[in-house]
C-alpha beads as a LAMMPS data file, in Angstrom:
LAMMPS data file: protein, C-alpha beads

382 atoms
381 bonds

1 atom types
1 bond types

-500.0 500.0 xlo xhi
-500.0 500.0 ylo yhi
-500.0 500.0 zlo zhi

Masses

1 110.0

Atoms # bond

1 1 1 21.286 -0.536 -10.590
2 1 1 22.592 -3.591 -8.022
3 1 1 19.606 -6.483 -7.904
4 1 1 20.068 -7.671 -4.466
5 1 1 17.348 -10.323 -4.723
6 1 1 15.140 -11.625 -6.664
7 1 1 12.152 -13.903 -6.381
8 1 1 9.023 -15.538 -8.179
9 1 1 5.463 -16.462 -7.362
10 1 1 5.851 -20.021 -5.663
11 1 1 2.637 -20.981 -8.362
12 1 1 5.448 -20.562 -11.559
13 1 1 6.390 -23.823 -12.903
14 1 1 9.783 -25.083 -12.547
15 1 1 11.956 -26.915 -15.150
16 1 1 14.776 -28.775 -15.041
17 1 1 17.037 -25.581 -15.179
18 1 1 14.923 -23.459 -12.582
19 1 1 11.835 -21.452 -12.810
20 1 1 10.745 -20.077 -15.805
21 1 1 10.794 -16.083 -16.837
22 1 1 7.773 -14.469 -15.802
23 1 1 5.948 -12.783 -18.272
24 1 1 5.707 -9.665 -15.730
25 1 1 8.859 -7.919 -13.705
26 1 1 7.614 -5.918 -10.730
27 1 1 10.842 -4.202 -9.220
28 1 1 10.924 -2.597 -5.869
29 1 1 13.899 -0.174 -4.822
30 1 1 14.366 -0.193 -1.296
31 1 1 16.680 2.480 -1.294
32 1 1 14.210 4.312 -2.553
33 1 1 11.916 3.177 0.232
34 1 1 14.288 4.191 3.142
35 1 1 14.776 7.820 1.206
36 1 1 10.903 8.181 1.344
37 1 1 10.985 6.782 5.220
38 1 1 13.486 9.592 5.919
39 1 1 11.922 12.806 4.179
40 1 1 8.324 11.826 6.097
41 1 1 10.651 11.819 8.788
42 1 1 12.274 15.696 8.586
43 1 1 8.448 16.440 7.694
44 1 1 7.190 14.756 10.889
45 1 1 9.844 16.854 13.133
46 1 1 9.993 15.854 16.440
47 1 1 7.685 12.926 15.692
48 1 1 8.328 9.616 15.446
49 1 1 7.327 7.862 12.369
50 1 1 5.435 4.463 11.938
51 1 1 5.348 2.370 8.533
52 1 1 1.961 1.493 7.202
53 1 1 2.868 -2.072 5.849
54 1 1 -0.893 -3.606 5.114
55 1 1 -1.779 -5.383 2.106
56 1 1 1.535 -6.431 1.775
57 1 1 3.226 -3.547 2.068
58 1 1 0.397 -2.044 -0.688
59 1 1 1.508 -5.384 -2.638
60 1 1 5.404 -4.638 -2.750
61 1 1 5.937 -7.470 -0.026
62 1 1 5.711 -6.869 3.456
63 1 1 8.424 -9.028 4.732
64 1 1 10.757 -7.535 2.501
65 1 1 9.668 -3.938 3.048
66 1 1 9.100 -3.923 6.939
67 1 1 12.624 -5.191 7.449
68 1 1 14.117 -2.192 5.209
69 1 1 11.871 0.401 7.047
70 1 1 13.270 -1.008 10.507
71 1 1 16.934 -0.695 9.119
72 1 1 15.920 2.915 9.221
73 1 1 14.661 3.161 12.331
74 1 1 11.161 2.449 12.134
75 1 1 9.806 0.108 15.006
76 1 1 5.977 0.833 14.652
77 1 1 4.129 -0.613 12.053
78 1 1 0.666 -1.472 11.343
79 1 1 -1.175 -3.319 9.175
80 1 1 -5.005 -3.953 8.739
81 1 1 -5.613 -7.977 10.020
82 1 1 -4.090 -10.179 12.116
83 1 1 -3.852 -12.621 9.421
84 1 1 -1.052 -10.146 8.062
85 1 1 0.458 -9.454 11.508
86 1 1 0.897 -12.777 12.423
87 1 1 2.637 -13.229 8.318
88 1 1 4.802 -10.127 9.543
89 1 1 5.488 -10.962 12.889
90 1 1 8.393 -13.355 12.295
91 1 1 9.969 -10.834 9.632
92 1 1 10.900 -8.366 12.189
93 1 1 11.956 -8.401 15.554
94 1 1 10.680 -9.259 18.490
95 1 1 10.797 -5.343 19.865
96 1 1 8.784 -4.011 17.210
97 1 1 5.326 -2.910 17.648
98 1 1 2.518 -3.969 15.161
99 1 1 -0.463 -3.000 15.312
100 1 1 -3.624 -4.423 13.880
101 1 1 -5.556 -1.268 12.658
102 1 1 -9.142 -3.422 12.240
103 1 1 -8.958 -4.514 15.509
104 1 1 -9.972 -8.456 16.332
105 1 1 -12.313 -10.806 15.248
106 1 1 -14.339 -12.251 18.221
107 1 1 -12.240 -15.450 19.529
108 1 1 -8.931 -13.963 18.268
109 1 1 -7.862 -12.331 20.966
110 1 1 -5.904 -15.289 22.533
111 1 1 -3.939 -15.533 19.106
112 1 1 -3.187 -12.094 18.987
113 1 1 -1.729 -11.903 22.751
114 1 1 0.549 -15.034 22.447
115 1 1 2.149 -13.586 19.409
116 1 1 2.638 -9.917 21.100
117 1 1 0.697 -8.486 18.681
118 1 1 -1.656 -5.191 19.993
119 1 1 -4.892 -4.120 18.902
120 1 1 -6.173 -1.362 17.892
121 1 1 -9.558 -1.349 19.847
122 1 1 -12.530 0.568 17.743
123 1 1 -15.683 -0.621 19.657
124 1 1 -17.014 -1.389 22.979
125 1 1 -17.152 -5.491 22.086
126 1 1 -13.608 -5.303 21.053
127 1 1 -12.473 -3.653 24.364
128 1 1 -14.476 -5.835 26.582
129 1 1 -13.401 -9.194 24.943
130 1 1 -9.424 -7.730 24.926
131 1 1 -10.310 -6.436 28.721
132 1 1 -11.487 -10.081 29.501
133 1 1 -8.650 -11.841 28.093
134 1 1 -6.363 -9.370 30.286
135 1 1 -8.505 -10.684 33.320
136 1 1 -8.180 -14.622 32.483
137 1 1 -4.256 -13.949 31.581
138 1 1 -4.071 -12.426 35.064
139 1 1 -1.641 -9.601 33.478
140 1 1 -2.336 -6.651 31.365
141 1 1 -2.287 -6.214 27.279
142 1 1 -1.333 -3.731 25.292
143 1 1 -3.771 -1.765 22.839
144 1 1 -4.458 1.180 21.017
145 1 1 -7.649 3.118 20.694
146 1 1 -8.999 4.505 17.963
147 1 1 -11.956 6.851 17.972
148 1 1 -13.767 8.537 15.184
149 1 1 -13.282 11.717 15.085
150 1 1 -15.455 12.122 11.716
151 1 1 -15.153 9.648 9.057
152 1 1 -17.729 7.441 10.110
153 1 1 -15.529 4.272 9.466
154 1 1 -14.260 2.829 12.127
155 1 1 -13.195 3.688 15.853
156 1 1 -14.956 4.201 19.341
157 1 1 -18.106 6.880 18.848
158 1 1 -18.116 9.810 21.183
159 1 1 -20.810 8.208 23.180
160 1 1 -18.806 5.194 24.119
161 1 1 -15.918 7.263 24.873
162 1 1 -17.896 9.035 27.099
163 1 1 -18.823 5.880 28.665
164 1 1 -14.851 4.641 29.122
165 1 1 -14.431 8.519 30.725
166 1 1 -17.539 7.855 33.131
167 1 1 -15.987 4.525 33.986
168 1 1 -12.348 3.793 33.990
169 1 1 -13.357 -0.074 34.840
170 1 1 -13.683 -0.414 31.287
171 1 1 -9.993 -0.552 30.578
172 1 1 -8.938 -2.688 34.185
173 1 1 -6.387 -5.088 32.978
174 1 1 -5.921 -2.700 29.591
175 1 1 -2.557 -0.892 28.922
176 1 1 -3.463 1.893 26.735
177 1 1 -0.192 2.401 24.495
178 1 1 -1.845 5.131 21.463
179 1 1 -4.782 6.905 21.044
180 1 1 -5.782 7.789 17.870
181 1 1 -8.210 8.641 14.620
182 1 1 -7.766 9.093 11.145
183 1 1 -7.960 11.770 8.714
184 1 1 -10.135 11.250 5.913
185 1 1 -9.384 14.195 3.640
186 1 1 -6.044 15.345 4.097
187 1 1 -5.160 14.389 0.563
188 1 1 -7.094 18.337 0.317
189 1 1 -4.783 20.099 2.301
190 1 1 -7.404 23.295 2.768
191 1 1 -10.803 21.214 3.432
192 1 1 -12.420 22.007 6.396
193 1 1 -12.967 18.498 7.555
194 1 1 -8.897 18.633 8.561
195 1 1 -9.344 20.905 11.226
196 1 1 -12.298 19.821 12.207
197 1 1 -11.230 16.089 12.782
198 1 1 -8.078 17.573 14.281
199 1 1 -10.172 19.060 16.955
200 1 1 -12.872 16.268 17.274
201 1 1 -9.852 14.387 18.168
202 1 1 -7.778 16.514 20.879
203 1 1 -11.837 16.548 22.479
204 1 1 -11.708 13.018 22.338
205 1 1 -8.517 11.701 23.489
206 1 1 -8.359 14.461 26.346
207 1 1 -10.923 11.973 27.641
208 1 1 -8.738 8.936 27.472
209 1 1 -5.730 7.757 29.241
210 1 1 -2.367 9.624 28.864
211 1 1 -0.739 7.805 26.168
212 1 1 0.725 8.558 22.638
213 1 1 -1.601 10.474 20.332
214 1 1 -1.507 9.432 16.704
215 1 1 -3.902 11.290 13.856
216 1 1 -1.717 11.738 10.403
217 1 1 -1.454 9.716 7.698
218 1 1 0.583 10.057 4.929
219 1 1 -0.912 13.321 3.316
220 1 1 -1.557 14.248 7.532
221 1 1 2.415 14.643 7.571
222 1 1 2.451 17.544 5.038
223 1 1 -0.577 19.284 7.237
224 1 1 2.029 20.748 9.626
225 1 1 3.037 20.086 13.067
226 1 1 -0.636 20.656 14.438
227 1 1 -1.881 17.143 13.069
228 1 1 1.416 15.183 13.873
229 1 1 0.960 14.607 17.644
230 1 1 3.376 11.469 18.859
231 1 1 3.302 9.448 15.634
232 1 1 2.743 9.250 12.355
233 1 1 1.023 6.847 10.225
234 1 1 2.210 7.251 6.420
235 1 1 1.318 4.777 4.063
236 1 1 1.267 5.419 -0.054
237 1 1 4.257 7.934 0.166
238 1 1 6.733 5.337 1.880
239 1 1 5.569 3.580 -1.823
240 1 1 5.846 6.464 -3.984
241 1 1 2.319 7.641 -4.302
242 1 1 1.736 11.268 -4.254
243 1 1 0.313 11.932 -0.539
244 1 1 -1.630 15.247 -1.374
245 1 1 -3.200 17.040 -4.645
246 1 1 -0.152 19.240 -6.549
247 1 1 1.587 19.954 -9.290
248 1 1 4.844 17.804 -7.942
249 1 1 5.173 14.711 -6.015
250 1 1 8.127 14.903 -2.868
251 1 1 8.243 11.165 -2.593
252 1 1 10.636 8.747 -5.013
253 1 1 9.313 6.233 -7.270
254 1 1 9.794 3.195 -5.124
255 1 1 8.297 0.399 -8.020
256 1 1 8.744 -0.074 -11.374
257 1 1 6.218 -2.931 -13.814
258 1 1 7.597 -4.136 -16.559
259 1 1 5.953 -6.759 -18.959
260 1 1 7.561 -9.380 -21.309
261 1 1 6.595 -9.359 -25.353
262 1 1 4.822 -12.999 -25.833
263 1 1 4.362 -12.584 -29.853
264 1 1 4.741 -9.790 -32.644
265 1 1 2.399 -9.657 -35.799
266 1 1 1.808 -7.360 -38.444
267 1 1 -2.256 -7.410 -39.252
268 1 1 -3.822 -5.603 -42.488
269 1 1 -6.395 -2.546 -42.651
270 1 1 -9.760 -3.311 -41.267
271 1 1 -8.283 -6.438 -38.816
272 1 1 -10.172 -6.547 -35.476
273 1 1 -7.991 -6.457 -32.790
274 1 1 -8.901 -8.084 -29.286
275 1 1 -12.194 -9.026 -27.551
276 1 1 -14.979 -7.354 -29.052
277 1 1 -13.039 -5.777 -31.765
278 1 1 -13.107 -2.785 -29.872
279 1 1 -10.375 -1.607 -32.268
280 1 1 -10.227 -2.191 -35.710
281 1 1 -6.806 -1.313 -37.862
282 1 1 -7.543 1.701 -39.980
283 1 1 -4.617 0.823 -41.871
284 1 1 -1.789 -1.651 -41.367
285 1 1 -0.209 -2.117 -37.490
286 1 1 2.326 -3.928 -36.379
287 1 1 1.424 -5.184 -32.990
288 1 1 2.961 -6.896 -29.887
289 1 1 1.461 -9.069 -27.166
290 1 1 2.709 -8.265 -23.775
291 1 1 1.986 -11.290 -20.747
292 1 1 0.008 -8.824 -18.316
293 1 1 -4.113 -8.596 -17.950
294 1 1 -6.719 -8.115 -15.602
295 1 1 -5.540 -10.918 -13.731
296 1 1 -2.524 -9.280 -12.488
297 1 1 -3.983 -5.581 -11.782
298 1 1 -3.724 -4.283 -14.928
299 1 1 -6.938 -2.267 -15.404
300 1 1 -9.549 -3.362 -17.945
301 1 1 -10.210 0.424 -17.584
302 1 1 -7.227 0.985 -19.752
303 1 1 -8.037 -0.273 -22.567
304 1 1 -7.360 1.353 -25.752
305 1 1 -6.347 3.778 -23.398
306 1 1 -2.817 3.762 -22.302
307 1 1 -0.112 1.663 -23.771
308 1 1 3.822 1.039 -22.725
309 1 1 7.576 2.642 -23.606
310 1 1 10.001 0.759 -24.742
311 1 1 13.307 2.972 -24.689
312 1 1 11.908 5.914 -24.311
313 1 1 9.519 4.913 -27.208
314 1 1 5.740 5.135 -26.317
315 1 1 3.641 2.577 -27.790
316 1 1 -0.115 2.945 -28.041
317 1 1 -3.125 0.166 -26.907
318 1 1 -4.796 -1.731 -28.570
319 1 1 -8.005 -3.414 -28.041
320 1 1 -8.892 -4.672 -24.808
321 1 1 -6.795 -5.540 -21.714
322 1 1 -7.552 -9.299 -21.370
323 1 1 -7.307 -11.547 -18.296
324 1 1 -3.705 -12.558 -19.311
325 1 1 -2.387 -9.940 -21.741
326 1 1 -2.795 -6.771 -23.230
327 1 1 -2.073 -5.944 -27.053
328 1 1 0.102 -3.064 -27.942
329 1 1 0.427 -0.825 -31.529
330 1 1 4.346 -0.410 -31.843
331 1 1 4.906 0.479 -35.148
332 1 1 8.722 0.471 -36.222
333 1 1 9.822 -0.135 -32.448
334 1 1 12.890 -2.219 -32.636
335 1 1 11.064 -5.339 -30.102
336 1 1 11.933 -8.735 -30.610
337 1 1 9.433 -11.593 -28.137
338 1 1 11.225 -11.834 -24.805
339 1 1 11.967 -7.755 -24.298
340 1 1 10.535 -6.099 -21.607
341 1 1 8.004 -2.592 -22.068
342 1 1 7.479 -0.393 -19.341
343 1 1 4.119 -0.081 -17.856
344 1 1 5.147 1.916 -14.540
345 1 1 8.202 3.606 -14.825
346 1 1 9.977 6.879 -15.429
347 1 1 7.969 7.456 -18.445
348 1 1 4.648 6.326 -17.070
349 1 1 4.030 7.416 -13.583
350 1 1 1.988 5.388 -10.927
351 1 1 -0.122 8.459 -10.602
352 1 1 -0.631 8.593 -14.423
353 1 1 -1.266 5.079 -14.532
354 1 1 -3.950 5.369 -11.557
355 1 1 -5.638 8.786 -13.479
356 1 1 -5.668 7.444 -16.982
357 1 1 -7.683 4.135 -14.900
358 1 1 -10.061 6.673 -13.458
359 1 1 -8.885 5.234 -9.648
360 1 1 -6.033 6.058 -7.064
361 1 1 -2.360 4.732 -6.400
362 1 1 -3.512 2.660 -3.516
363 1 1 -5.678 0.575 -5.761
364 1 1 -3.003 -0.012 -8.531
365 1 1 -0.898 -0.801 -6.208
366 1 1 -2.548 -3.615 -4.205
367 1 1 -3.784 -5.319 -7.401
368 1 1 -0.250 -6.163 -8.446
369 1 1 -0.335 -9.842 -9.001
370 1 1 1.514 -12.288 -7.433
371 1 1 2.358 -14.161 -11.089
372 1 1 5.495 -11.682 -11.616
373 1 1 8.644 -11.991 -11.225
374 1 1 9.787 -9.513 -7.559
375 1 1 13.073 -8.233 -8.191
376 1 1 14.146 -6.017 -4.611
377 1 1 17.113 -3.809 -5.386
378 1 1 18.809 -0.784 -3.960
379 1 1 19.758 2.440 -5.845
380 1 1 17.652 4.247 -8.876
381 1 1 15.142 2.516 -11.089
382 1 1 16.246 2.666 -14.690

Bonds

1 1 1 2
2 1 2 3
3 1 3 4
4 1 4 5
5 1 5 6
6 1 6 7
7 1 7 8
8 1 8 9
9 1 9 10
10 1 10 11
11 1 11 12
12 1 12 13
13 1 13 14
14 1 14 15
15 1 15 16
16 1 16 17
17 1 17 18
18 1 18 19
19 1 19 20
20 1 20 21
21 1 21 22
22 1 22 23
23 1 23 24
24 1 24 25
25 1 25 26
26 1 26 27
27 1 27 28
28 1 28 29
29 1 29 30
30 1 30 31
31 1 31 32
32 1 32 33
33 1 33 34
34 1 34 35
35 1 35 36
36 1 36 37
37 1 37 38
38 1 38 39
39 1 39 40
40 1 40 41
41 1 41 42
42 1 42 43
43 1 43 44
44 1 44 45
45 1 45 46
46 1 46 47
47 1 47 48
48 1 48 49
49 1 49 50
50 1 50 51
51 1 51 52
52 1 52 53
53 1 53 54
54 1 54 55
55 1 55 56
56 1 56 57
57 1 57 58
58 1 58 59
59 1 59 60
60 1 60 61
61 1 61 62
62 1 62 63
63 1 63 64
64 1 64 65
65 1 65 66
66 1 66 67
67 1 67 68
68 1 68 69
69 1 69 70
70 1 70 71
71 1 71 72
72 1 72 73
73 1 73 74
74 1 74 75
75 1 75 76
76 1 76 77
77 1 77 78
78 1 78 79
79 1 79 80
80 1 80 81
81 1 81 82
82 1 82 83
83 1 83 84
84 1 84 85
85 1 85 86
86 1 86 87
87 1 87 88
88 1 88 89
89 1 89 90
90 1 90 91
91 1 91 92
92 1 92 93
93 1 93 94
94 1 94 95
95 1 95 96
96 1 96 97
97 1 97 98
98 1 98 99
99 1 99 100
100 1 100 101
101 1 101 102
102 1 102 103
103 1 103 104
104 1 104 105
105 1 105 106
106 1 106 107
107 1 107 108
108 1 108 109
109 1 109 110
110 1 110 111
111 1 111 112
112 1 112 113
113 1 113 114
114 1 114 115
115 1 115 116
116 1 116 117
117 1 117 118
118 1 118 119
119 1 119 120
120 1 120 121
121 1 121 122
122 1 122 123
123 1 123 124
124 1 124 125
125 1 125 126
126 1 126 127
127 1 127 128
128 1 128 129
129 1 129 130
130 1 130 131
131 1 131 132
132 1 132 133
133 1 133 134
134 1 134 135
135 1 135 136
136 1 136 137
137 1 137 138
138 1 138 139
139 1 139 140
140 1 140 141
141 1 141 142
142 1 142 143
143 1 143 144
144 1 144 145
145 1 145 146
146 1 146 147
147 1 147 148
148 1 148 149
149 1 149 150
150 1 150 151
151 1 151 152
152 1 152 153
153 1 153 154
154 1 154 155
155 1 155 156
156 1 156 157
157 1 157 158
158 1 158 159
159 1 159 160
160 1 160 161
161 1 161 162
162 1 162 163
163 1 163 164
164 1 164 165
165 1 165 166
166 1 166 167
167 1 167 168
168 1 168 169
169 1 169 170
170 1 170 171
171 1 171 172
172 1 172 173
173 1 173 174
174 1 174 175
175 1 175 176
176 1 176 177
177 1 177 178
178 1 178 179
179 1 179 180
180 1 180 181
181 1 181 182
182 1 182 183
183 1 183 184
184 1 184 185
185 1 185 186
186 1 186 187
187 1 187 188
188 1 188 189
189 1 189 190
190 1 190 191
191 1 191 192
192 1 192 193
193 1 193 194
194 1 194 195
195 1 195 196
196 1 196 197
197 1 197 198
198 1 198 199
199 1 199 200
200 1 200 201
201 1 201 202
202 1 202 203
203 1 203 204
204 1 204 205
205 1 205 206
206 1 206 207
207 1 207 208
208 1 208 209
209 1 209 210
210 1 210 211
211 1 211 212
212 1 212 213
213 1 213 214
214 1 214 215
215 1 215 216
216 1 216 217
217 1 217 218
218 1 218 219
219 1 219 220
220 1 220 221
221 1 221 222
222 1 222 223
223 1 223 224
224 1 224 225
225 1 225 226
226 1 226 227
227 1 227 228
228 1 228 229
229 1 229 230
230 1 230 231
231 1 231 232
232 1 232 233
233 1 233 234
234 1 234 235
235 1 235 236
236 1 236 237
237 1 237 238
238 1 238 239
239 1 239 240
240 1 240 241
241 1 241 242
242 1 242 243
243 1 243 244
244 1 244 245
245 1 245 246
246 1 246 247
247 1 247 248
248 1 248 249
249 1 249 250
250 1 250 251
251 1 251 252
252 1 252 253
253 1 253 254
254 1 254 255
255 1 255 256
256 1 256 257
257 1 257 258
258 1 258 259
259 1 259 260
260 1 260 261
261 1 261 262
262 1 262 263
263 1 263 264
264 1 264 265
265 1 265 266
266 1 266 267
267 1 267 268
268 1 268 269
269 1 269 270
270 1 270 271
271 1 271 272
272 1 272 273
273 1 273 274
274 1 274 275
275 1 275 276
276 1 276 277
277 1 277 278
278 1 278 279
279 1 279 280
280 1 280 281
281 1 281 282
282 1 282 283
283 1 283 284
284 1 284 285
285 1 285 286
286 1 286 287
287 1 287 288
288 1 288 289
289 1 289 290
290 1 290 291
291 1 291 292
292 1 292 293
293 1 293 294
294 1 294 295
295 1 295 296
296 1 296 297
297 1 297 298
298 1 298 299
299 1 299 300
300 1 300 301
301 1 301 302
302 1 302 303
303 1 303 304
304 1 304 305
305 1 305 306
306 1 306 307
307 1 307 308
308 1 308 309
309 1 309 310
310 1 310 311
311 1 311 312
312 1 312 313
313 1 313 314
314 1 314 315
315 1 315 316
316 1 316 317
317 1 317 318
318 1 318 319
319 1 319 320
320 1 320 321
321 1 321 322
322 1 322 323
323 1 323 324
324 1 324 325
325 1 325 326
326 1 326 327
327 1 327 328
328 1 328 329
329 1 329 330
330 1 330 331
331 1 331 332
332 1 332 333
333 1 333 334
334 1 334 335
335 1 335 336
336 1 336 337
337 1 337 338
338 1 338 339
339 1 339 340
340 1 340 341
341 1 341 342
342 1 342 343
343 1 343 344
344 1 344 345
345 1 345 346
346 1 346 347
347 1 347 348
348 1 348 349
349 1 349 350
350 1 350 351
351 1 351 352
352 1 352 353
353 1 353 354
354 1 354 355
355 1 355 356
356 1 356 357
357 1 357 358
358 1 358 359
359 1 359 360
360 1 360 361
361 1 361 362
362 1 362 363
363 1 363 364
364 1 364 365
365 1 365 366
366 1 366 367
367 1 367 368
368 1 368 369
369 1 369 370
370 1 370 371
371 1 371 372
372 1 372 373
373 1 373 374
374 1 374 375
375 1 375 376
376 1 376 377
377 1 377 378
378 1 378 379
379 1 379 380
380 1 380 381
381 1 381 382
């Protein structure tokens, strides 16, 4: 494994010789990244493929992951406010496309145009305040619309694109770049809301201006070339996460979490272990803090639940995850303070990790904290 880079949270004190170690190593392979970029590609076919890079890149660090995607050949990405595209903007350049899924924020709009930035229109208020912008500018803007073609979350209704059909002066000034929707159960490749969206939407956008079409998301990809259309929008796989219910995942592990041993004890049968004394030693344990809690992601569903490797050792919880650390049962495990235990990793799947929680990829993911320590490298996570 080469480490390319490596950086800490701005909030970890510095001493005289340099920041401190953090108690928490998140590492993200971009090589890994770029492999995942490519196989949605093949999948996508004739497609081109956009990069998903909200929340930070799903908290692996947008301007470090947006940069890699482009060195592949991505030049679409989106992410959900323009908060984050305005972060991203100056990462990539000034040719690429970002989109701002959410759309704008009533008095935004001028922000949004100076910085070349296009929304993604999902109401009639957010296409007449872009429309009127266009007119004051004297020159047209760019923008995407979205309609709902059945998840009832966000995007223009059939009845107001009915209205934009009836009366093209709606989008005077407005150069429509994408039309599209999003799938909300592709993750089930065989559900019958799939097709159904995928026809709600050709209805839809046959109404609307000829422009790219744009309906699957990550899992969308692996639906076939029916729901791929001009562009797709993957997300979780570019990160790793599996994009659709199976026995195997096709996308690489793309981040690993890691967490530094504070302090080892050895406590007696009957100790209480942790808040609540949730577990209490039915016979002598040898124990290890690790410097990871609530406050970085880590689940407080976990507790007692799911534990670390060290090695290729596994070593059960213990008592509840706290705000700041979690205690681990390691028995003989050859740990000294200072190691490191894997918490994601080869042994310990995101996916597991995200079951054993009772949640989904996305939402350990974009919990990471920002109190570790980012290493970005390039080549296989050990």
């Amino acid at each position: 494994m080469l480490v390319i880079s490596s950086a800490s949270s701005p909030a970890l004190p510095i001493s005289a010789a340099g920041a401190v170690s953090a108690s928490a190593v998140l590492t993200v392979d971009l090589a890994a990244l770029r492999a995942n970029y490519r196989r949605l590609c093949r999948e996508a076919g004739g497609a081109r493929v956009a990069g998903v890079v909200k929340a930070d890149a799903y908290g692996l660090g947008a301007e470090r992951v947006a940069p890699a995607l482009w060195s592949e050949g991505c030049r679409t990405f989106f992410v959900a406010h323009l908060s984050e595209a305005l972060a991203l903007r100056p990462a990539l350049p000034s040719e690429a496309e970002v989109f701002v899924l959410n759309g704008l924020a009533p008095g935004d709009e001028r922000r949004c145009a100076e910085a070349g930035i296009t929304p993604v229109i999902n109401s009639a208020a957010q296409l007449a305040a872009w429309a009127a912008l266009a007119r004051t500018l004297d020159r047209p803007l760019p923008a995407a619309l979205q309609v709902d073609s059945g998840m009832a979350r966000l995007g223009l209704a059939p009845e107001e694109v009915a209205a934009i059909a009836a009366d093209p002066a709606h989008l005077a000034g407005i150069d429509v770049t994408l039309v599209m929707s999003h799938l909300a159960c592709a993750d089930e490749p065989e559900h019958p809301a799939n097709r159904a969206q995928l026809e709600a939407f050709k209805t839809l956008a046959a109404r609307l201006p000829k422009a790219r079409r744009s309906l699957a998301n990550s899992a969308g990809v692996f639906l076939g070339p029916d729901f791929h259309f001009d562009l797709c929008r993957p997300g979780i796989a570019l990160y790793g996460g599996q994009p659709f219910e199976g026995p195997e995942n096709p996308m690489r592990a793309v981040a690993r979490l890691d967490a530094r041993v504070i302090q080892i004890r050895e406590v007696p049968a009957g100790a209480g272990v942790g808040y609540g004394w949730s577990l209490v030693a039915p016979g002598a344990m040898r124990l290890a803090t690790i410097g990871i809690g609530y406050a970085d992601g880590w689940p407080r569903a976990l507790s007692n639940r799911l534990g670390a490797y060290h090695e290729g050792l596994p070593l059960g919880a213990a008592g509840r995850v706290s705000m700041d650390s979690v205690i681990l049962d390691i028995g003989s495990a050859a740990l000294n303070p200072g190691d490191l235990v894997e918490l994601i990793g080869p042994h310990q799947s995101l996916g597991e990790v995200a079951a054993t929680a009772g949640t989904i990829p996305y939402e350990i993911l974009t919990a990471l904290g920002q109190r570790f320590e980012r290493r970005y490298v390039e080549g296989a996570l050990a």
